[in-house]
C-alpha positions in Angstrom: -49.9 56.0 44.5 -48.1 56.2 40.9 -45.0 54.3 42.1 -47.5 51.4 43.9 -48.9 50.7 40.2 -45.2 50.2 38.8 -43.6 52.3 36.2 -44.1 51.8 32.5 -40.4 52.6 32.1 -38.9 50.5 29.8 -41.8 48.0 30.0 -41.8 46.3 26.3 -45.6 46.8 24.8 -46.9 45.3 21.7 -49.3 47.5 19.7 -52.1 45.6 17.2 -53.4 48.4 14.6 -51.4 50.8 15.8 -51.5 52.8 12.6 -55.2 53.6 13.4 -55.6 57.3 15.2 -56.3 55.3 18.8 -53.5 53.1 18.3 -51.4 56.1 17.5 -52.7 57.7 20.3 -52.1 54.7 23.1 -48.7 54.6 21.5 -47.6 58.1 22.2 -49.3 57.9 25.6 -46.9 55.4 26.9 -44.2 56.9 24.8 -44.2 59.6 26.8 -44.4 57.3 30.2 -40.9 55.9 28.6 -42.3 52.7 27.6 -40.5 50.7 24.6 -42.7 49.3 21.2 -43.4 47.0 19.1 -45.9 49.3 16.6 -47.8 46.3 14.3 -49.7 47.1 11.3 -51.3 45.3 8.6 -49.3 45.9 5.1 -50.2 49.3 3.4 -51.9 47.1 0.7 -54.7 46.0 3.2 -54.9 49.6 4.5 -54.7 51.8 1.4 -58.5 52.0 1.2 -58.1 53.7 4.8 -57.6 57.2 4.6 -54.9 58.0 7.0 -53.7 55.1 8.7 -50.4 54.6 8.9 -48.1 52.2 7.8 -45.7 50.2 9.9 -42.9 51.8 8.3 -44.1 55.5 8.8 -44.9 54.5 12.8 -41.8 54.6 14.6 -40.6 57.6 13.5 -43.9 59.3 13.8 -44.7 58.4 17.8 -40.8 58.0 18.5 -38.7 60.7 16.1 -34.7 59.7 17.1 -35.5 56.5 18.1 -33.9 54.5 15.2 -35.3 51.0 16.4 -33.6 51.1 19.8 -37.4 52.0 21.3 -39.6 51.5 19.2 -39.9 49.5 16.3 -42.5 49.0 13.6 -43.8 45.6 12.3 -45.6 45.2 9.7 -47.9 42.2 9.7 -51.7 40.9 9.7 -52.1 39.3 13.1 -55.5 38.4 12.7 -54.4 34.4 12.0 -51.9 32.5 14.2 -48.4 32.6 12.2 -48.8 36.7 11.6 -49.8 36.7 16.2 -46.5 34.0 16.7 -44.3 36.1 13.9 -45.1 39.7 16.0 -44.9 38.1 19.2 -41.4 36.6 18.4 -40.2 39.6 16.9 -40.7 41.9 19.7 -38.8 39.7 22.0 -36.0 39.3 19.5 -36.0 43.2 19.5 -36.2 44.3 23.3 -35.3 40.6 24.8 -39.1 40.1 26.0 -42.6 41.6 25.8 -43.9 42.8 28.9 -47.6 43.8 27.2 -50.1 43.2 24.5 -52.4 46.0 23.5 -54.9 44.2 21.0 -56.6 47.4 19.1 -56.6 46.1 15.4 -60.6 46.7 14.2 -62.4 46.9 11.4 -65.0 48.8 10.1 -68.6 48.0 11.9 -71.1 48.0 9.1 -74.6 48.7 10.6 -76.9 45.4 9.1 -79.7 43.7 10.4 -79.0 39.7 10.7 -81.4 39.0 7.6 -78.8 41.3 5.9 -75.1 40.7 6.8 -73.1 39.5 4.2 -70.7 36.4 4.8 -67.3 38.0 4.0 -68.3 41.0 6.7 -69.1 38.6 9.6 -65.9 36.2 8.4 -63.9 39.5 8.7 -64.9 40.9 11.7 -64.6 37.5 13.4 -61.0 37.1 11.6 -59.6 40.7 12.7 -61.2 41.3 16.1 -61.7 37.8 18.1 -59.8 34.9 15.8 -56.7 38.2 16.1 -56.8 38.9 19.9 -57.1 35.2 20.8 -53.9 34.2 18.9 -52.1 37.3 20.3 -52.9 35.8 23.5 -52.0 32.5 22.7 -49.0 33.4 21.4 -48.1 36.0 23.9 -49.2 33.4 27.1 -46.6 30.6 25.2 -43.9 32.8 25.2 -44.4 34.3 29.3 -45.1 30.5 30.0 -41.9 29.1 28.6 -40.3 32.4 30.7 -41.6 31.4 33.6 -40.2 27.9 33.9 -36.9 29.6 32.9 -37.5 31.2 36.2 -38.2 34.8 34.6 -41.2 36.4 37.1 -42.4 39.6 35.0 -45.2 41.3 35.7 -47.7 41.3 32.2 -51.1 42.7 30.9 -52.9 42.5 28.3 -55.7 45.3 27.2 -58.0 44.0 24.7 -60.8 45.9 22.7 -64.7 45.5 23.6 -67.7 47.5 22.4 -71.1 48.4 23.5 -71.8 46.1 21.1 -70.5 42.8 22.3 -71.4 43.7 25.7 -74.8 45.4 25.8 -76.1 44.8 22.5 -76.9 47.1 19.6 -79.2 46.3 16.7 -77.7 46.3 13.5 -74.4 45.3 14.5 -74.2 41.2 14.7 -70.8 41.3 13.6 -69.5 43.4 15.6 -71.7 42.6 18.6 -70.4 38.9 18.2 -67.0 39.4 18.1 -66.3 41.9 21.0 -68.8 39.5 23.3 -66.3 36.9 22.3 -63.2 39.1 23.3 -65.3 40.3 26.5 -64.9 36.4 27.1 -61.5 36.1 26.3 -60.8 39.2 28.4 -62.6 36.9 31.5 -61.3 33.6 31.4 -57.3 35.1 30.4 -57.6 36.5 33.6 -58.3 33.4 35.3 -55.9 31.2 33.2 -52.8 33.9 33.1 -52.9 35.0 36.9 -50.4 32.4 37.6 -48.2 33.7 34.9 -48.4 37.0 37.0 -50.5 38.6 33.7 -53.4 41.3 34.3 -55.9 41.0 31.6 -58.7 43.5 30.7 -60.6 45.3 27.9 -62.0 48.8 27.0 -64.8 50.0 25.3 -62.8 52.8 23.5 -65.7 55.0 22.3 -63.0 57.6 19.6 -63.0 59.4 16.5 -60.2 57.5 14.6 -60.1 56.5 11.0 -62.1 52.9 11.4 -64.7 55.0 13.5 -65.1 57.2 10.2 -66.5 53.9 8.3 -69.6 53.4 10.6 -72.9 54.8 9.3 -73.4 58.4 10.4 -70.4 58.3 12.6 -68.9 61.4 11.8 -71.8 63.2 12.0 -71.9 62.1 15.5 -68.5 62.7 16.4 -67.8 66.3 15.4 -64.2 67.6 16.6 -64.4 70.5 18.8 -62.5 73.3 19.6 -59.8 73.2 22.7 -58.7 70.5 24.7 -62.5 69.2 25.9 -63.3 67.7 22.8 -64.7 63.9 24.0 -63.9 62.0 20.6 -60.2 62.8 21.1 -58.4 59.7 21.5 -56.0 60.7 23.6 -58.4 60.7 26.5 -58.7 56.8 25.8 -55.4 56.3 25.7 -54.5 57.3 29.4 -57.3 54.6 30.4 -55.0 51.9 28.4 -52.0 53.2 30.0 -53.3 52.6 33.0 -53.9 49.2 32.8 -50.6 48.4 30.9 -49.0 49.2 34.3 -47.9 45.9 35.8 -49.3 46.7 39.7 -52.9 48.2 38.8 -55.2 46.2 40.4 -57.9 45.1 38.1 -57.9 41.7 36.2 -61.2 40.6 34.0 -62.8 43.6 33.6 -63.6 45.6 30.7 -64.0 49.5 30.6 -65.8 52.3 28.7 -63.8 55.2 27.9 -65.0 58.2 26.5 -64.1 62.1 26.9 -64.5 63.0 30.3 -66.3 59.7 31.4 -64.5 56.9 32.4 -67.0 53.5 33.4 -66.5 49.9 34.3 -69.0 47.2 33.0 -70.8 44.9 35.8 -73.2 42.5 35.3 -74.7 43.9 31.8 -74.5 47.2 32.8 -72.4 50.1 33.2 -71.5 51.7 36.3 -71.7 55.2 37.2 -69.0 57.7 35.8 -65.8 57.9 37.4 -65.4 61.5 38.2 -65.5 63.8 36.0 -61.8 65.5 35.2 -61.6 67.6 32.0 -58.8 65.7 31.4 -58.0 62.3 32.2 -54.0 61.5 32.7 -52.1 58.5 33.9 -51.3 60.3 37.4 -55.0 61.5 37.7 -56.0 57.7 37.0 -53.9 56.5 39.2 -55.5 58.2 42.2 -59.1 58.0 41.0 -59.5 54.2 39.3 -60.0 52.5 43.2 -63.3 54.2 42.7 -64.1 51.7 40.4 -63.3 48.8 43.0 -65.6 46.7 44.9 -65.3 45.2 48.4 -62.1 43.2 48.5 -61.1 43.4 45.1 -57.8 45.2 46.7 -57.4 41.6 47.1 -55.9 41.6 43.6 -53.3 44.3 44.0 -49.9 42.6 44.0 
């Protein structure tokens, strides 16, 4: 089953806040699947406020030790505007030659406010990092496969964007937050229609981990507690296989967004969340790969291949 989903070997990925704990985490997932990077992070200066996030220059050494820039690379850069998306975008292709995937996970913060009380600069922001940042990465990223595609170049892409709960259920006392991941869960549907012909797989997860944006939130760490062992459900890492999974180019879902969390792996229909996939004490990209069809409906094997 792996080998029918394609290999991330040498597959080129683009990371957006990857100095966060689940952007570290998806990075050292396909790492270890032998996948090559392009680690982007905002400059330490917009960061430093952020206990333990890393900075771009820290990265590559950190997920890839002995690399030296032949792997993995780190970029330092605010893509939440167009010229910051177009600059990481043309970077990592001057780097590895091409960029195979986008993995949009740059957040910020969710402050919990009623309407009556948001503050313009925290809804400009989190419109600014989380939609305004993965629709230019998309832009930018669907210009370059385009112009590679009249060359002639047929690559298999994807894209794995980030959604919430939020955006796609609703959740008083986060507007912001709500807004901007609906918007992505939009962008996540029509890429998919626009970018099939540019043989590019589009999708988003709800990645529901402890990480150092997470920490932020209102009684967040309350919530998410780190347990002892391996079962502990606010570990990123179990998210992290789920974005693996749909970075690989033959996997057979397009415009669908996911919830990951722990043990419990969901897909969202219709407003709602299915039922949980399974229930392995630890999810890993070969598990996945023989579990996900679970997920599928009548003839959506139609979009395999």
């Amino acid at each position: 089953m792996g080998c029918q989903l394609g290999t991330l070997e040498d597959r080129v990925i683009l990371i957006t806040g990857a100095g966060g704990a689940m952007g570290r985490a998806y990075a050292a997932e396909l790492v270890g699947h032998g996948a090559r990077l392009a680690l982007v992070q905002v400059e330490p200066t917009r960061t430093e406020t952020i206990e333990g996030v890393r900075s771009a220059s820290e990265l590559a050494d950190e997920i890839d030790p002995g690399s030296g820039g032949h792997r993995t690379i780190g970029i330092a850069l605010d893509t939440g505007h167009w010229a910051g998306a177009q600059e990481a975008i043309d970077r990592t292709a001057a780097a590895f030659g091409t960029v195979h995937g986008v993995i949009n996970a740059a957040r910020t913060a969710a402050r919990d406010r009623l309407i009556m009380r948001t503050d313009e600069s925290d809804w400009a922001e989190m419109i600014r990092v989380q939609l305004t940042g993965t629709m230019a990465m998309m832009h930018h990223a669907a210009r370059l496969w385009d112009t590679e595609s009249r060359a002639g170049v047929r690559n298999r892409r994807t894209i794995v964007n980030t959604v919430s709960t939020s955006g796609l259920l609703g959740n008083a006392g986060q507007a912001s937050a709500g807004a901007a991941t609906a918007g992505v869960g939009a962008l996540t549907n029509i890429a998919a229609q626009e970018f099939g012909r540019l043989g590019t797989k589009v999708n988003a997860v709800c990645a529901l981990a402890r990480d150092e944006v997470n920490a932020q939130e209102h009684g967040f760490v309350q919530m998410a507690q780190p347990t002892s062992g391996s079962d502990d459900p606010w570990d990123p890492r179990h998210t992290a296989a789920v974005v693996a999974y749909l970075s690989q180019p033959y996997q057979p879902f397009t415009g669908s967004s996911f919830w990951a969390h722990g043990r419990e792996v969901r897909r969202f229909r219709g407003g709602a969340m299915s039922e949980p996939l399974g229930r392995s004490l630890n999810w890993d990209l070969d598990s996945l790969n023989q579990a996900m069809r679970g997920l599928l409906e009548d003839g959506e094997e139609a979009l395999d291949g």
